[in-house]
MOPAC internal coordinates of N, CA, C and O (Angstrom, degrees):
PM7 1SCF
backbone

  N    0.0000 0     0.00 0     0.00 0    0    0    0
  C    1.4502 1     0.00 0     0.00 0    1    0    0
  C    1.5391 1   110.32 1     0.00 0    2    1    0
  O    1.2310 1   115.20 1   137.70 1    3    2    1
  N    1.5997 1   126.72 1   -42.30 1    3    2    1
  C    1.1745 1   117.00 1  -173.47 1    5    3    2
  C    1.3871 1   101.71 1   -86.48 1    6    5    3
  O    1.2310 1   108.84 1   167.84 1    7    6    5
  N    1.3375 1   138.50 1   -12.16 1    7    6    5
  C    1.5012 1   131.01 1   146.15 1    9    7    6
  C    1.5900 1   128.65 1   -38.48 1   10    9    7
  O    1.2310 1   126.71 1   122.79 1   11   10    9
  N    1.3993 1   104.70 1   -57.21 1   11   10    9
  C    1.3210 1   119.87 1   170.69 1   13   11   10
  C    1.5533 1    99.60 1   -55.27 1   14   13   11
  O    1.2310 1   108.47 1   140.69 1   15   14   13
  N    0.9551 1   139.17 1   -39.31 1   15   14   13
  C    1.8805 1   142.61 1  -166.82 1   17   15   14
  C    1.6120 1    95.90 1   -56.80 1   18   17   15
  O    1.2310 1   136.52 1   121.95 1   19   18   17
  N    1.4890 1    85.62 1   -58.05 1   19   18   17
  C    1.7658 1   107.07 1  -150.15 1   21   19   18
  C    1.7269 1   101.43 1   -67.25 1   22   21   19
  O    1.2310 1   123.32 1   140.96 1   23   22   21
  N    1.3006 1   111.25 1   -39.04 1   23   22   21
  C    1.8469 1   115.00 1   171.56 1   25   23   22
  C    1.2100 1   106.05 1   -88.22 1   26   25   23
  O    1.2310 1   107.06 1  -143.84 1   27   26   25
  N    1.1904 1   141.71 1    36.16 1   27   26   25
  C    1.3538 1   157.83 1   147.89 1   29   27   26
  C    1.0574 1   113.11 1   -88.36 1   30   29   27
  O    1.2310 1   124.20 1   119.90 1   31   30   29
  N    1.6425 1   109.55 1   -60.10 1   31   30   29
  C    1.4737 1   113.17 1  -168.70 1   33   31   30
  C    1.6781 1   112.07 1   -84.13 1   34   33   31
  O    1.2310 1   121.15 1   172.19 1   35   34   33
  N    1.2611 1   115.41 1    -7.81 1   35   34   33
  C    1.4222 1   133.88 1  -166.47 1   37   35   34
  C    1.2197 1   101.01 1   -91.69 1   38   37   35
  O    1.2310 1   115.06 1   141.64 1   39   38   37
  N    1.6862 1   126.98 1   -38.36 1   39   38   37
  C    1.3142 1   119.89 1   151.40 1   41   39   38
  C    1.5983 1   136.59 1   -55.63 1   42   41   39
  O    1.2310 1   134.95 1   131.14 1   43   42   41
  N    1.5219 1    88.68 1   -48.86 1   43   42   41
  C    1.4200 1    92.44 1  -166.73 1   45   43   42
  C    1.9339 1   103.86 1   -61.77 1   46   45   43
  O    1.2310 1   124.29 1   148.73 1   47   46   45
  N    0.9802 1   109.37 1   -31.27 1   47   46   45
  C    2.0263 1   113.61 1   173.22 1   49   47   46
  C    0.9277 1    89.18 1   -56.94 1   50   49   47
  O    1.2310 1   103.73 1   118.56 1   51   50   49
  N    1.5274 1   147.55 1   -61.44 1   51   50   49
  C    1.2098 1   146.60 1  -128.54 1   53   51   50
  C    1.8451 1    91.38 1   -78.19 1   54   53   51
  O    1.2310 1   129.09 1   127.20 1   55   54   53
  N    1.3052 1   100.10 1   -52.80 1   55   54   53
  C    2.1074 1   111.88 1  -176.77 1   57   55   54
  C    1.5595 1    87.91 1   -58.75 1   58   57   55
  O    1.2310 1   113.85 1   133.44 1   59   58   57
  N    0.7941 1   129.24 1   -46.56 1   59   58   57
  C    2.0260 1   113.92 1  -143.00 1   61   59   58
  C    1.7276 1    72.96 1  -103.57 1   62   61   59
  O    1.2310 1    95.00 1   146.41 1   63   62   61
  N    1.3621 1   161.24 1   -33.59 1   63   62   61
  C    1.2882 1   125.25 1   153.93 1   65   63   62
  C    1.5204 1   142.95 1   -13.53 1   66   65   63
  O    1.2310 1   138.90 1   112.98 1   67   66   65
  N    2.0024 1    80.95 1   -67.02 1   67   66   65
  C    1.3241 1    99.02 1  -159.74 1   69   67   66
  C    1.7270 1   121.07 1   -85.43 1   70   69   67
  O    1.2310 1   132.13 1   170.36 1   71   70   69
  N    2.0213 1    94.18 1    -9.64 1   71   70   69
  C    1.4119 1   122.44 1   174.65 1   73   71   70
  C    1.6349 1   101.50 1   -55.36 1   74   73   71
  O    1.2310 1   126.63 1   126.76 1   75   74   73
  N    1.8670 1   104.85 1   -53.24 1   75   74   73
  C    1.9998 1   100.67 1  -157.63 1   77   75   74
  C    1.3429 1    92.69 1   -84.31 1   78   77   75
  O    1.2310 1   112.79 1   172.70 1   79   78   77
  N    1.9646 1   131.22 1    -7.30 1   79   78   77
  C    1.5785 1   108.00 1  -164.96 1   81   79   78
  C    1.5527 1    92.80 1   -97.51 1   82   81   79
  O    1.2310 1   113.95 1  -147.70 1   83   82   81
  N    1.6436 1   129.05 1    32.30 1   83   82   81
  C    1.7259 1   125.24 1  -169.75 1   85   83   82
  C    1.5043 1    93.91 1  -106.53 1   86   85   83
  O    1.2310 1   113.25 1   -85.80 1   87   86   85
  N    1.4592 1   130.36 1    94.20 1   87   86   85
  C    1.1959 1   142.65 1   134.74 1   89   87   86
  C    1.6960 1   122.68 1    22.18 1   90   89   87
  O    1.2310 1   133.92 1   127.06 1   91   90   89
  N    1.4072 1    90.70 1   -52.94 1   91   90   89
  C    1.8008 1   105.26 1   172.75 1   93   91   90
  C    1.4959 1   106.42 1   -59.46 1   94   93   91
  O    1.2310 1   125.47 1   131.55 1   95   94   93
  N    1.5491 1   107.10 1   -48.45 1   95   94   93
  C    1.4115 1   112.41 1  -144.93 1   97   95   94
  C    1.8828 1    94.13 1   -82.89 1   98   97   95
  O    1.2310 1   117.27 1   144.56 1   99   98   97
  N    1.4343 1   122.81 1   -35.44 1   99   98   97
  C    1.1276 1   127.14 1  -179.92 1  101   99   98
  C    1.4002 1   109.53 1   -73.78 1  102  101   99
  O    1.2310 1   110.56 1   123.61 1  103  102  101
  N    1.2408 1   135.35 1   -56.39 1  103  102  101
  C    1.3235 1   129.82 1   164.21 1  105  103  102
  C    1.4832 1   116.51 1   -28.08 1  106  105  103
  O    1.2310 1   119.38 1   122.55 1  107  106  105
  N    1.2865 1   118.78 1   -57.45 1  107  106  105
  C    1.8269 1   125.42 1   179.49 1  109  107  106
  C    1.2995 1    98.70 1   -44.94 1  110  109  107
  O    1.2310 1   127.63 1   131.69 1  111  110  109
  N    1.7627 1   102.92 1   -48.31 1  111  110  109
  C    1.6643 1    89.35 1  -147.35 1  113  111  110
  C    1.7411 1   102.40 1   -80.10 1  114  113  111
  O    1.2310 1   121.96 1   167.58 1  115  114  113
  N    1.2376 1   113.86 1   -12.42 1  115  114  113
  C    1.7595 1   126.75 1   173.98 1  117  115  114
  C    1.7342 1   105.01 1   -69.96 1  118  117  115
  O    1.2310 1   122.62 1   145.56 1  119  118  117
  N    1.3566 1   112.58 1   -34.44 1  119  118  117
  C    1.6017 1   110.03 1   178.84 1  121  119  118
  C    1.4086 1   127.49 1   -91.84 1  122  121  119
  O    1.2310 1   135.00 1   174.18 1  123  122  121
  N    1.2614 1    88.59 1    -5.82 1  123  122  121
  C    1.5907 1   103.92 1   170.82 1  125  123  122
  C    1.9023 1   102.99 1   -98.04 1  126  125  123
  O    1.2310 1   113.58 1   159.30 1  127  126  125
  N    0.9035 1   129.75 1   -20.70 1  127  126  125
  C    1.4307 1   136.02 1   179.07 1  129  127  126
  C    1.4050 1   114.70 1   -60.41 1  130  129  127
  O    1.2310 1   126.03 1   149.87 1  131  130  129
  N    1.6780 1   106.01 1   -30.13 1  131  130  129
  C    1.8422 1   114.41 1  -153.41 1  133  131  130
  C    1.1511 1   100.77 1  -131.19 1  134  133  131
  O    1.2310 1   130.29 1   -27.01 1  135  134  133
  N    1.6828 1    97.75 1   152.99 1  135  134  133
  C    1.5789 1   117.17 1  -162.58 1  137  135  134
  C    1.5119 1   102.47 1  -106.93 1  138  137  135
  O    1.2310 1    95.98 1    17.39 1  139  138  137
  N    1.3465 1   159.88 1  -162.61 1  139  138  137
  C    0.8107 1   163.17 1   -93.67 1  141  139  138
  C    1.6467 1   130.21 1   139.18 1  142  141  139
  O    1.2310 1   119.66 1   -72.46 1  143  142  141
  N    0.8201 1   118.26 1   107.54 1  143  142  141
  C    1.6359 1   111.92 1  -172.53 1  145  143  142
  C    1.3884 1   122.07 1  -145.25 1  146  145  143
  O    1.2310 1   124.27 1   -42.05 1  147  146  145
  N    1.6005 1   109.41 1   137.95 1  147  146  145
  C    1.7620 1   106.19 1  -158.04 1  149  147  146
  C    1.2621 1   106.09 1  -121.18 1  150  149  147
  O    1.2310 1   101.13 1   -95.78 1  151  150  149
  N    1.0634 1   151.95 1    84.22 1  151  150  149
  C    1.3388 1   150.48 1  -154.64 1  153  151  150
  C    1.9023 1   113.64 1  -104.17 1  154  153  151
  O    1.2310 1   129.57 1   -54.43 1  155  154  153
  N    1.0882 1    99.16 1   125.57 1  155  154  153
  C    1.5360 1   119.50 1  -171.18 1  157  155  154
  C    1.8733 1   112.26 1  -102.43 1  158  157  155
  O    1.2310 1   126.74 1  -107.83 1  159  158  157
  N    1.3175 1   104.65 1    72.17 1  159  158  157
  C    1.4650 1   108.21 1   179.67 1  161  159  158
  C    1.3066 1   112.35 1   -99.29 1  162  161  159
  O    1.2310 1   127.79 1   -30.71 1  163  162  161
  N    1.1984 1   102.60 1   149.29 1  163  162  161
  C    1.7948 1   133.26 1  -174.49 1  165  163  162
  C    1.8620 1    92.56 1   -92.99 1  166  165  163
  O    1.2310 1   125.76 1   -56.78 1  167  166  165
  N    1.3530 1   106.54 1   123.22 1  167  166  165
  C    1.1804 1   118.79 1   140.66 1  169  167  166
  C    1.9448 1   113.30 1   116.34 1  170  169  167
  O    1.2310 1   135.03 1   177.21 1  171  170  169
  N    1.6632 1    88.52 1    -2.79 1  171  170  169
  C    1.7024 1   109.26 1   175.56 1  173  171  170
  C    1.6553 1   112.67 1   -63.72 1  174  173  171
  O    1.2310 1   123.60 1   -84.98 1  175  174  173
  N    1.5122 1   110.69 1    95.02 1  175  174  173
  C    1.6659 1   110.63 1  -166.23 1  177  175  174
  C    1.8178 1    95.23 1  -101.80 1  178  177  175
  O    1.2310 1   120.75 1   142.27 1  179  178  177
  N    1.3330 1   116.18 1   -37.73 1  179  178  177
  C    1.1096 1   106.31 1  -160.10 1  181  179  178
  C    1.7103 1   121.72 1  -154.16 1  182  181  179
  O    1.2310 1   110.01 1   -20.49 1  183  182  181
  N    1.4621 1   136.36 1   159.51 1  183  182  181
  C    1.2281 1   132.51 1  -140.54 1  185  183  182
  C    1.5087 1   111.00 1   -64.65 1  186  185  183
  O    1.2310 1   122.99 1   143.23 1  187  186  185
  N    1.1465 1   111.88 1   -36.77 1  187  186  185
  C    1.4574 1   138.37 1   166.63 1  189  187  186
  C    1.8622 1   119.65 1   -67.91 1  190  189  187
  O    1.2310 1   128.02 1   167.12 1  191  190  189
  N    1.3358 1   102.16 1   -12.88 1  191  190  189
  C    1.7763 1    91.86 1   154.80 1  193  191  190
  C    1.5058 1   103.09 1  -103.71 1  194  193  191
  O    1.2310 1   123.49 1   141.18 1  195  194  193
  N    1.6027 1   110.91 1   -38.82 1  195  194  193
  C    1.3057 1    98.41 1  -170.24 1  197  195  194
  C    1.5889 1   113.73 1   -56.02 1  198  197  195
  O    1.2310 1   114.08 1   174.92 1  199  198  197
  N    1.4754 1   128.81 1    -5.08 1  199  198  197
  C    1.0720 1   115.88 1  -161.82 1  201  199  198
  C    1.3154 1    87.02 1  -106.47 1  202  201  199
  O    1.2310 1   103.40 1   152.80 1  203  202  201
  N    1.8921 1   148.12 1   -27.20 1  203  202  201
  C    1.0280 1   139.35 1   169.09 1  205  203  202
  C    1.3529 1   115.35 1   -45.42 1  206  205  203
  O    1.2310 1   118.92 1   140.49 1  207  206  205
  N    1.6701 1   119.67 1   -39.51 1  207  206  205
  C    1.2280 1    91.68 1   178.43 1  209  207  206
  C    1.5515 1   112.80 1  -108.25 1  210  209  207
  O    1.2310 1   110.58 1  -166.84 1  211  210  209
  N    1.4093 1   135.31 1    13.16 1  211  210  209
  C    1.7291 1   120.06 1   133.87 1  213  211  210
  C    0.8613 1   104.54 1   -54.79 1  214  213  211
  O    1.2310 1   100.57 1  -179.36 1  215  214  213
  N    1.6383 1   152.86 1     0.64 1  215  214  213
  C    1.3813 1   129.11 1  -177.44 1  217  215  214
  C    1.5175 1    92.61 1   -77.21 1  218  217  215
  O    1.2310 1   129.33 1   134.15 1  219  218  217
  N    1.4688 1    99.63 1   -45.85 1  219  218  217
  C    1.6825 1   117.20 1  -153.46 1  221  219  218
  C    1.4371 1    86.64 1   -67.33 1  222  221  219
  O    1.2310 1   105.49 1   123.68 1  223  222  221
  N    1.6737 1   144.49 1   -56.32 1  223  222  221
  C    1.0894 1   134.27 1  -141.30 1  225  223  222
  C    1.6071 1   108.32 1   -89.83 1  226  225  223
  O    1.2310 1   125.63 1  -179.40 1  227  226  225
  N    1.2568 1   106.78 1     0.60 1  227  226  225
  C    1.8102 1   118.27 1   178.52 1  229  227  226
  C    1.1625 1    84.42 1   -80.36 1  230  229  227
  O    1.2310 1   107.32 1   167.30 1  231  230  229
  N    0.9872 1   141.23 1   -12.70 1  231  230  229
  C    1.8219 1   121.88 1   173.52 1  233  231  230
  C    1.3645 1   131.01 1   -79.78 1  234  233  231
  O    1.2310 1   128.47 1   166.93 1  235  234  233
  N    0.9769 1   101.29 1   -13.07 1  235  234  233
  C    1.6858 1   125.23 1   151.94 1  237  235  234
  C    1.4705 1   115.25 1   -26.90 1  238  237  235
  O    1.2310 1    98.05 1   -59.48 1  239  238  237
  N    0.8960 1   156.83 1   120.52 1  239  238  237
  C    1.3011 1   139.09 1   168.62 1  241  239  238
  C    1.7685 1   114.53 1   -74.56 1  242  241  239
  O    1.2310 1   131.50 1   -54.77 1  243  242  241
  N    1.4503 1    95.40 1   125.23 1  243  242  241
  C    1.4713 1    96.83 1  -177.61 1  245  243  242
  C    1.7825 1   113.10 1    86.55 1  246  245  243
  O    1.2310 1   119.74 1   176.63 1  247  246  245
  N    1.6525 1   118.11 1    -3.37 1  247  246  245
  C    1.0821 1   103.76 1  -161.38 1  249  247  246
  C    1.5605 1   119.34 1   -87.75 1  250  249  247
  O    1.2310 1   113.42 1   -41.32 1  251  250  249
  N    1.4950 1   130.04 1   138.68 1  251  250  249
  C    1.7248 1   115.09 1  -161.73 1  253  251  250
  C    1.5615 1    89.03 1  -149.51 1  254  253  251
  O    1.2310 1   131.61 1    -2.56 1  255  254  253
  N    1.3427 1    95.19 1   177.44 1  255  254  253
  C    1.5347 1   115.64 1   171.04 1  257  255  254
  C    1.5963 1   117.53 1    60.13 1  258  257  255
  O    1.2310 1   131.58 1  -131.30 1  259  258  257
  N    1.1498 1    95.25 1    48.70 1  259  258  257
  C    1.7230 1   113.11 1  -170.11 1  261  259  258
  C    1.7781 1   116.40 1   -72.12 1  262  261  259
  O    1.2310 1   123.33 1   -57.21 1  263  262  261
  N    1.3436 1   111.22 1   122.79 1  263  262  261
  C    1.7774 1   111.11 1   175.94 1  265  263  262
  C    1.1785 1   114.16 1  -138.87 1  266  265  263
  O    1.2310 1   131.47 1   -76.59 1  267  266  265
  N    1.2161 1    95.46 1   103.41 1  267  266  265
  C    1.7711 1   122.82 1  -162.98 1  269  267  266
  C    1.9699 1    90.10 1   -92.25 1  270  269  267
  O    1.2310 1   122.79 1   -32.84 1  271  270  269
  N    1.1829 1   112.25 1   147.16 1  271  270  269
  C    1.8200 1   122.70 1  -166.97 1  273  271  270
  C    1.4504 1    69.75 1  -147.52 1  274  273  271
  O    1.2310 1   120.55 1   -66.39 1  275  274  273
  N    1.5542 1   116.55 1   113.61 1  275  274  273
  C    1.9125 1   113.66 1   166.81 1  277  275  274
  C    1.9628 1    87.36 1   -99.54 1  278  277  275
  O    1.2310 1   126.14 1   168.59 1  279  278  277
  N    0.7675 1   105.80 1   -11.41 1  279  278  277
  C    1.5963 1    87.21 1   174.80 1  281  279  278
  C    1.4638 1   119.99 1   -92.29 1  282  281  279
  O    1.2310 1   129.92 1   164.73 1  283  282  281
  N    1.1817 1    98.48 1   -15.27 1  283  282  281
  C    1.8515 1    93.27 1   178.34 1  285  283  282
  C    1.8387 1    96.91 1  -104.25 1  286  285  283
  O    1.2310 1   121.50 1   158.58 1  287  286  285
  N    1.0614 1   114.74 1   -21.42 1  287  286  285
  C    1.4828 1   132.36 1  -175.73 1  289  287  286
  C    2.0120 1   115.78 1    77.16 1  290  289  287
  O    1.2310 1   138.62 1  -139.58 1  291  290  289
  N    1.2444 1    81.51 1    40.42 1  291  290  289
  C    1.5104 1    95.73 1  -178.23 1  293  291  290
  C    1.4532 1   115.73 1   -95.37 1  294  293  291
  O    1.2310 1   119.97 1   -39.17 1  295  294  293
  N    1.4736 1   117.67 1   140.83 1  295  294  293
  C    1.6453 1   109.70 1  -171.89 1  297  295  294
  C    1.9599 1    89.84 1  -144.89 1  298  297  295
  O    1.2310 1   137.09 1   -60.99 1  299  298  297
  N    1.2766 1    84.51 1   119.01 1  299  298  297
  C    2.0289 1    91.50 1  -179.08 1  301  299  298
  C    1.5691 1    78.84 1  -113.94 1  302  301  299
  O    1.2310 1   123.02 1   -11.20 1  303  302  301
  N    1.4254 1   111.82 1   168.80 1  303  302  301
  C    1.5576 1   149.83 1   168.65 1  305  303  302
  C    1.8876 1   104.08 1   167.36 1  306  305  303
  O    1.2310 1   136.15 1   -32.44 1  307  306  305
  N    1.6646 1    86.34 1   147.56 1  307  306  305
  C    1.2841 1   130.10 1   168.94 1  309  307  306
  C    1.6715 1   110.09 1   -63.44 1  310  309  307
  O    1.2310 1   117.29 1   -43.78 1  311  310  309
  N    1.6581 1   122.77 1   136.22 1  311  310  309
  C    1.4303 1   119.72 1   144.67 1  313  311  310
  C    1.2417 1   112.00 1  -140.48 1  314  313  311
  O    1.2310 1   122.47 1    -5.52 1  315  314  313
  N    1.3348 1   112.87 1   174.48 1  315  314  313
  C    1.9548 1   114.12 1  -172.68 1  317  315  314
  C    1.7343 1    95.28 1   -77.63 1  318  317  315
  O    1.2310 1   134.65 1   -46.41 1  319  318  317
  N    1.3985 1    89.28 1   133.59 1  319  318  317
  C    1.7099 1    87.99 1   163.69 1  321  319  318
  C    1.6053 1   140.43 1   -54.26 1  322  321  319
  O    1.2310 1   128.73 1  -170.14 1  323  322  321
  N    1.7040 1   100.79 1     9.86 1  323  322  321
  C    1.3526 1   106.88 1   164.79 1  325  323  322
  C    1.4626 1   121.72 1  -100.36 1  326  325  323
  O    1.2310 1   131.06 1   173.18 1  327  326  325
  N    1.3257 1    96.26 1    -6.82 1  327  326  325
  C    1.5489 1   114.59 1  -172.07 1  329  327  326
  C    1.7886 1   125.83 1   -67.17 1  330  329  327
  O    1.2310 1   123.99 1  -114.69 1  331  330  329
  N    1.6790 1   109.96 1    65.31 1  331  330  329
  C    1.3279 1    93.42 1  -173.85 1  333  331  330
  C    1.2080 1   144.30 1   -56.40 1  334  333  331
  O    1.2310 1   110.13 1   -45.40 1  335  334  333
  N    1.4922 1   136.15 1   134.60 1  335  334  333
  C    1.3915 1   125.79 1  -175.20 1  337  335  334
  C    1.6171 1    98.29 1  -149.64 1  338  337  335
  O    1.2310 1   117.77 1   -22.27 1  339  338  337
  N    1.8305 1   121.85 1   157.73 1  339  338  337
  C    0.7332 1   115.80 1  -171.82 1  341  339  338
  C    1.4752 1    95.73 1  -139.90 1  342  341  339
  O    1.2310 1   126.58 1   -14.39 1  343  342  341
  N    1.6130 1   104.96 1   165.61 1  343  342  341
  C    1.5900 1    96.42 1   176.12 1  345  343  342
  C    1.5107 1   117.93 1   -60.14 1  346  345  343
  O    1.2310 1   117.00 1   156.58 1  347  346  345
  N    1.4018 1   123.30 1   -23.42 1  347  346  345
  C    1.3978 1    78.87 1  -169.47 1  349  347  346
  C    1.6364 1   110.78 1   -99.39 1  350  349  347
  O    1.2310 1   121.88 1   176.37 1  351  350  349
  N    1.5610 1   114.00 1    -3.63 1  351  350  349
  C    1.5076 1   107.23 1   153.82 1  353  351  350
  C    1.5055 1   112.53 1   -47.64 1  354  353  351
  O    1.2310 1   115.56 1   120.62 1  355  354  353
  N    1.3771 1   126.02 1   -59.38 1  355  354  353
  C    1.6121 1   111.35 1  -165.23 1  357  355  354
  C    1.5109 1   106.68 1   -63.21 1  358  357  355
  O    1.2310 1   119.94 1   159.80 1  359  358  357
  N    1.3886 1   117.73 1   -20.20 1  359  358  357
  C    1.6607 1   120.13 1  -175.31 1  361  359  358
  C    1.6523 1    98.22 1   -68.16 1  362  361  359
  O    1.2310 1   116.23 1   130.55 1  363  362  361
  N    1.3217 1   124.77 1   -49.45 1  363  362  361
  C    1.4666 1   126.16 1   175.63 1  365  363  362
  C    1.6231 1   109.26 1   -64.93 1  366  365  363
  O    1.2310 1   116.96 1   145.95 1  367  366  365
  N    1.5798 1   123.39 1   -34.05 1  367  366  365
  C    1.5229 1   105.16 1   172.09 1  369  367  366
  C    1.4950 1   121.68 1   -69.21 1  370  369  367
  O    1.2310 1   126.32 1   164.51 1  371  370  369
  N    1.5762 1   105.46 1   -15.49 1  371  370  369
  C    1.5385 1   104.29 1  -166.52 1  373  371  370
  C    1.4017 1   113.15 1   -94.21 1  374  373  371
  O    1.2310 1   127.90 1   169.81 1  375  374  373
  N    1.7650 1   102.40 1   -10.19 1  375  374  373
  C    1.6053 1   107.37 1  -176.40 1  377  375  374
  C    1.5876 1    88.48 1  -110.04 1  378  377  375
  O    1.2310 1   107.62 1  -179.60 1  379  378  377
  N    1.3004 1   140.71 1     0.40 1  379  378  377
  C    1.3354 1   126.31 1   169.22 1  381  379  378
  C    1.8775 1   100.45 1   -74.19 1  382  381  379
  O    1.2310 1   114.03 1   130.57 1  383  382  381
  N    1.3434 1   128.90 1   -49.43 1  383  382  381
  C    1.2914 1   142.93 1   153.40 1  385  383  382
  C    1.4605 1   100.91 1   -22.04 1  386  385  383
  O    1.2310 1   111.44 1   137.20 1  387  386  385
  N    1.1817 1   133.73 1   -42.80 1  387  386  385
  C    1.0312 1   120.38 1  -162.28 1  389  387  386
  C    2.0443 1   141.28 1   103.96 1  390  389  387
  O    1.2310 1   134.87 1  -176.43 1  391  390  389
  N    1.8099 1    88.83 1     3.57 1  391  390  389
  C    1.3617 1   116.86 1  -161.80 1  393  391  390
  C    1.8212 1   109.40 1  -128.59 1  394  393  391
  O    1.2310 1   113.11 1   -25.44 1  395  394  393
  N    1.0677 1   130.63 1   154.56 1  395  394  393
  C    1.6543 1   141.68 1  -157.62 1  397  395  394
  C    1.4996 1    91.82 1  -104.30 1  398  397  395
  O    1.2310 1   122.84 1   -58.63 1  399  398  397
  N    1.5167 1   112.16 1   121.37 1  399  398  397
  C    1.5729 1   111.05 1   165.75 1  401  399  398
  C    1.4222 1   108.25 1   -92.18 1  402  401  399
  O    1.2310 1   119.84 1   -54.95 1  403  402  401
  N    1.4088 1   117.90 1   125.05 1  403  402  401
  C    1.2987 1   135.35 1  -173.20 1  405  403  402
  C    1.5328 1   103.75 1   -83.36 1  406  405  403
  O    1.2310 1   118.89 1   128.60 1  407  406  405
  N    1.0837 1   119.71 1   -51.40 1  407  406  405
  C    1.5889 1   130.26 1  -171.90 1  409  407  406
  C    1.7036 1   120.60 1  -169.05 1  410  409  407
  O    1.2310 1   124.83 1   -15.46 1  411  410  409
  N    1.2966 1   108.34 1   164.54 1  411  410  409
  C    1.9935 1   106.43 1  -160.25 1  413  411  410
  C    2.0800 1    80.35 1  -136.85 1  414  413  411
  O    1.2310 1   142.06 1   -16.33 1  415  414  413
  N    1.0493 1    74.78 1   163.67 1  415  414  413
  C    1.5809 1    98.21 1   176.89 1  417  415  414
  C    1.3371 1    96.19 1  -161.75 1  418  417  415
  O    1.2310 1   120.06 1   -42.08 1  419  418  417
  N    1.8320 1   117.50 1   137.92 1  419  418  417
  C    1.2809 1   126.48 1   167.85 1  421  419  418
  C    1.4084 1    95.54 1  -116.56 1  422  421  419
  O    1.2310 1   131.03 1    -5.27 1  423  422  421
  N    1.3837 1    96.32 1   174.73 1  423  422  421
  C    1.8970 1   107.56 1   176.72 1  425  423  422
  C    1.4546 1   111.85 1   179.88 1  426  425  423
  O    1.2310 1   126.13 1   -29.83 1  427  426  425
  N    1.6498 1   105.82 1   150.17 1  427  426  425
  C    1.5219 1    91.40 1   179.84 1  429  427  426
  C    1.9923 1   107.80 1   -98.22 1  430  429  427
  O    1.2310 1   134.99 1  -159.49 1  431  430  429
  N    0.9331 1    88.60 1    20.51 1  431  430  429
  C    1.7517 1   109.33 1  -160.46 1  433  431  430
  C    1.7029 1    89.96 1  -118.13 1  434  433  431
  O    1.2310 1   117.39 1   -55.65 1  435  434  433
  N    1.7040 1   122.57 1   124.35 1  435  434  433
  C    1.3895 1   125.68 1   143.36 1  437  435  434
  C    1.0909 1   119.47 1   -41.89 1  438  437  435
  O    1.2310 1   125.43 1   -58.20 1  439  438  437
  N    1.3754 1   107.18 1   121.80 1  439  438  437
  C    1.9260 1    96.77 1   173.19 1  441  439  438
  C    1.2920 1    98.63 1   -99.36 1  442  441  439
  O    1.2310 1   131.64 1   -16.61 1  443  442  441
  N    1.6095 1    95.13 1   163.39 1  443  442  441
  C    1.3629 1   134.90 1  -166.97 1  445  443  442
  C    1.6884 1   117.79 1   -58.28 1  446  445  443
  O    1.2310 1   116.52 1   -58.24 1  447  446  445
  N    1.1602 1   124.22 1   121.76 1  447  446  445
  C    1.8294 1   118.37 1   159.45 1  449  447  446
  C    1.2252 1   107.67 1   -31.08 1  450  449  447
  O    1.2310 1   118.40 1   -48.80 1  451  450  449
  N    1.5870 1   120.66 1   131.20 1  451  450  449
  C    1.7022 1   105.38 1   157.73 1  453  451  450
  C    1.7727 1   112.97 1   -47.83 1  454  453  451
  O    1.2310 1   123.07 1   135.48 1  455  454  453
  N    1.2650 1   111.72 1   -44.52 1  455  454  453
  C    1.4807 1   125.35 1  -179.76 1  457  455  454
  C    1.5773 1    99.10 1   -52.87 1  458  457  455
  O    1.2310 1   105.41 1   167.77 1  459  458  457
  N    1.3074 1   144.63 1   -12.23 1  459  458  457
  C    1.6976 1   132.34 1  -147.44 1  461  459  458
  C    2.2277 1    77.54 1  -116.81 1  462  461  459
  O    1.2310 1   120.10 1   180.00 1  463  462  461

């Protein structure tokens, strides 16, 4: 009987292991974590500003996965869903850069490539 216990419990670790090491299940729980942000700045001409202000927007805490469009003047990046920020902080990071924030969009959803 305490055999039967012990390969009980030796399974069940074995399920709730192999449950958190499933790719699917960690990904969800990583896309459900992060916020989303679409930023519409005035004045993004070229690769070398757009990268002045990812310099500025890596200051974000937690912030990654940055896609700067200097021709459409679009700037998306990722932050952890604990990560507070408000418009008019990103309006002060984007004019500390040196550039006019036109408009912000949040989301708990990645948005789309114009190209997608």
């Amino acid at each position: 009987m305490k055999t039967l216990k012990l390969i009980s419990k030796i399974v069940l670790l074995f399920l709730l292991f192999a449950a958190l090491s499933n790719p699917s299940i960690a990904q969800s729980k990583e896309t459900d974590s992060k916020k989303y942000i679409k930023l519409q700045v005035d004045g993004l001409a070229c690769p070398f500003c757009a990268y002045g202000l990812e310099k500025k927007l890596k200051a974000l805490e937690g912030a990654e996965n940055f896609n700067l469009d200097f021709k459409k003047g679009l700037a998306t990046l990722e932050i952890p869903s604990t990560t507070k920020v408000t418009k008019e902080e990103l309006k002060q990071i984007v004019s500390d850069a040196g550039f006019e924030l036109k408009s912000v969009e949040f989301s708990d959803k990645p948005f789309k490539k114009e190209s997608e």
